[in-house]
C-alpha angles and dihedrals in degrees: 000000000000083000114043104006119038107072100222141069102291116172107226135178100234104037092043095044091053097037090055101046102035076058094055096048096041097046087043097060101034092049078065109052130109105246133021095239082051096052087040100050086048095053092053094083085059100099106036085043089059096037094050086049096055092051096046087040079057101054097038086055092051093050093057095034089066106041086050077062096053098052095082101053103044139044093247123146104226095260085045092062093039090052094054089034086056089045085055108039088049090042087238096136095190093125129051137159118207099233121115096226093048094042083052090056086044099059092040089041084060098037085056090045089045098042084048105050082054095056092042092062090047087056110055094055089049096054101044083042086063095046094047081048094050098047100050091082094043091051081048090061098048082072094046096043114020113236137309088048118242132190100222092045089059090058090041092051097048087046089048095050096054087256115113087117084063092059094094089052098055080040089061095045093050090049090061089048102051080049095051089047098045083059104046090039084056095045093040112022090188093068085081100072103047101110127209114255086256120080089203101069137040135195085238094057089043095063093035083057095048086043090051093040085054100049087047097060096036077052090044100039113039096148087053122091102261097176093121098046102044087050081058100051090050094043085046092054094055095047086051092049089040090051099042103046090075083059106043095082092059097056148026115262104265111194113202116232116273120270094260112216101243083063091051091052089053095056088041091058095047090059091048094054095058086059096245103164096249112183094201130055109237086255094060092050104049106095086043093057097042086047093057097038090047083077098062119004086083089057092042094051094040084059096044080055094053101045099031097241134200103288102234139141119315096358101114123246124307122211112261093003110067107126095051100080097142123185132232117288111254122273099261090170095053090059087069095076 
């Protein structure tokens, strides 16, 4: 019921015991491969690995529960009762013994295989519903800013493209998303692991990006209305907290290093450059900006970490692949204007 029923964050044996160690063996392997696609493609088997093993962990624990039931009131040898438990949960019904109390764990051994099959069905949808849901925006964003997905090139496209009216808009519209993903991640922690069909971007980088994007342009643009984008960094603290909570108890907190300022300059530049109207130098944003990072970045890199992310600008390190950090492709689009 904690697992498939009941629509909030519910700790559970089974669940718990094969999330956390499919985790350990997945992210120890792939820390140790030879390429980042190659680890990717590899963890991408995380998740249905994980959920596959909780259903089957399921079934395999009805089916002995029940023949474990059916020991006192029959004279069955244990393979015996497994062997008509096993004919019940999976409404075989090859295998019956005449007895009234055992007729009676029958019927409810196939009304919960049954019951359980159902919701099963049910499950699946709704959790691939919520990944297609959760990857449109950051799909969205590979076209806005160019993958992997950087907070800085978000503000220097927009500014680019003539739309940096546009920026509370796609504020607002992130905002719903961090919302909708804390939400689904709490209700299904798994969720956390499916991984988009490109090894160069990440869910995880696509909201650090907009986050970054946000507190840039809060650092850049004081006298501006940030409403939007302050609402967004608040609503995308609490998803981060909501999504790695699950996870903290895997693995140790591993903070990603601090932003140093000669990378924030860089970034600073490159919007610049782009000719967004920024208020603020680079130097006299700087601990605006840090202040305002300092609140989520831990929890972002942390995550990146977790899930091996795409290594990419201002996410932090990634075990086995530090030195592979890559920046976003070059506005080609831009250049038709």
């Amino acid at each position: 019921m904690k697992t498939l029923i009941v629509p909030r964050r519910g700790w559970s044996l089974v669940p718990a015991f094969i999330g956390r160690n499919g985790f350990r063996v997945f992210h120890g392997i792939a820390v140790r491969m030879r390429s980042y696609d190659l680890a990717d493609r590899f963890l991408g088997f995380l998740a249905p690995t994980v959920i596959i093993g909780i259903l089957v962990s399921f079934l395999a624990s009805f089916v002995v529960g029940f023949a474990l039931m059916l020991l006192p009131f029959a004279d069955l040898s244990l393979g015996d009762a497994l062997r008509e438990s096993g004919s019940s949960v999976f409404t075989l019904g090859f295998v019956s013994t005449d007895q009234p109390a055992i007729t009676a764990l029958d019927v409810v051994a196939g009304a919960i295989g049954m019951i359980f099959v159902a919701l099963t069905i049910g499950y699946l949808p709704q959790i691939y519903a919520e990944v297609k849901k959760r990857e449109v925006m950051v799909k969205q964003l590979e076209g806005w800013a160019g993958i992997p997905s950087w907070g800085p090139e978000v503000l220097a496209r927009f500014s680019l493209a003539g739309a940096v009216e546009q920026l509370p808009d796609v504020y607002a519209k992130w905002d719903e998303w961090a919302a909708s993903v804390a939400d689904s991640h709490m209700k299904y922690p798994v969720l956390t692991h499916f991984r988009l069909p490109r090894a160069k971007n990440h869910w995880v980088i696509a909201q650090l990006a907009m986050m970054d994007a946000a507190a840039l342009d809060m650092a850049l643009r004081p006298a501006e209305n940030q409403a939007a984008a302050r609402l967004f960094l608040n609503q995308g603290i609490n998803s981060l907290k909501a999504v790695t909570y699950p996870m903290r108890r895997v693995e140790p907190n591993l903070k990603g290093p601090s932003l140093v300022q000669a990378e924030f300059r860089r970034g600073v530049e490159r919007v610049l450059a782009a000719g967004f109207p920024a208020e603020r130098t680079a130097e006299e944003a700087w601990d605006h900006f840090a202040a305002l990072r300092s609140h989520y970045a831990p929890l972002a890199c942390d995550l990146a970490y977790w899930t091996v992310a795409a290594p990419a600008p201002w996410s932090g390190q990634r075990a086995g692949f530090a030195d592979l950090i890559e920046w976003p492709d070059a506005p080609e689009v831009w250049a038709l204007s």
